[in-house]
N, C-alpha and C positions, 0 to 999 in steps of 0.2 A: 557622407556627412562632411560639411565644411564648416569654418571657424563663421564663416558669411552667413551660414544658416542659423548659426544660435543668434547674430544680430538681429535677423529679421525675425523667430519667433516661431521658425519651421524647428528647430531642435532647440534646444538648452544646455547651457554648462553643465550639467552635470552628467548628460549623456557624453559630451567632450570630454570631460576628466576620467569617465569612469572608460572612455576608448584607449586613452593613453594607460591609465593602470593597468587593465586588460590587458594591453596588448604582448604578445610575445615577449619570453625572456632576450630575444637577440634581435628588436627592433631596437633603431636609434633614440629614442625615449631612453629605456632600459639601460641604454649602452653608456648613455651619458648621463645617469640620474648614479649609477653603479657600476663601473666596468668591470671590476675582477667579479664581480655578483652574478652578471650577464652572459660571461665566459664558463660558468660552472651548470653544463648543463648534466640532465639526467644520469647522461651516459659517462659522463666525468666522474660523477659521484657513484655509482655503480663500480668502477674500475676502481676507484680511492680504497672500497670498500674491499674489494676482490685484494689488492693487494696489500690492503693491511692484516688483514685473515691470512694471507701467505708467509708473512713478514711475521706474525703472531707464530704458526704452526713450523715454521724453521727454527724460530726461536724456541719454542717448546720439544722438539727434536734433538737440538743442540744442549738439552740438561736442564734448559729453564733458566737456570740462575747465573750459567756460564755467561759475560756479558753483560750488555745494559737491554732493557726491555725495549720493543721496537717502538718508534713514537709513531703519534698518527698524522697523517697524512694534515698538513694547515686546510680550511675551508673556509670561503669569503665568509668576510664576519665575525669570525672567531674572533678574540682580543687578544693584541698583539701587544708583547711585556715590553716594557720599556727602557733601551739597552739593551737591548737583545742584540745587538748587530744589525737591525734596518738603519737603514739612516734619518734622519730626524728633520722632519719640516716644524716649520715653523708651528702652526698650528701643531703638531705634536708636542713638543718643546713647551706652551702654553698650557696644553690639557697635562703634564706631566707635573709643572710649577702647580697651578690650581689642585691636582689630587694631594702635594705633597703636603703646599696649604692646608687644605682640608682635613689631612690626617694627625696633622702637625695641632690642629685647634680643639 
């Protein structure tokens, strides 16, 4: 399937579009539509998983209460607070002003 063949009427866009959606988490599509997204594969999240349950059951060992509770592991996507210590583009800085706006009215 080539971009040349939806011009001439052998395929159609929406076979194109639905190839790129499709296609693999670690094709360059993917890679550059979402990179931290594209790097979180199965076996990422699997391990995330394994070692939050480890990190839970030491803390539960150690009395429970002794300490702070173990936090979980961040995953692309999650919402990320603001001020938190990342650093701040521009476009965050924006979506930060407009919520404050918005909660402010």
């Amino acid at each position: 399937m080539s971009l040349d063949e939806a011009g001439q009427g052998r395929s159609n866009w929406a076979n194109i579009l639905a190839a790129f959606e499709y296609s693999p988490s670690s094709s360059a599509y993917h890679h550059a539509k979402d990179a931290e997204g594209a790097q979180w594969t199965l076996q990422i999240e699997l391990l995330a998983q394994i070692r939050e349950r480890l990190d839970g059951i030491a803390w539960l060992l150690q009395g429970g209460k002794k300490g702070s509770r173990p936090k979980p592991i961040p995953r692309p996507g999650d919402k990320k607070r603001f001020g938190q210590g990342e650093s701040w583009t521009v476009d965050s800085l924006d979506e930060w002003i407009r919520l404050k706006e918005a909660s402010a009215a």
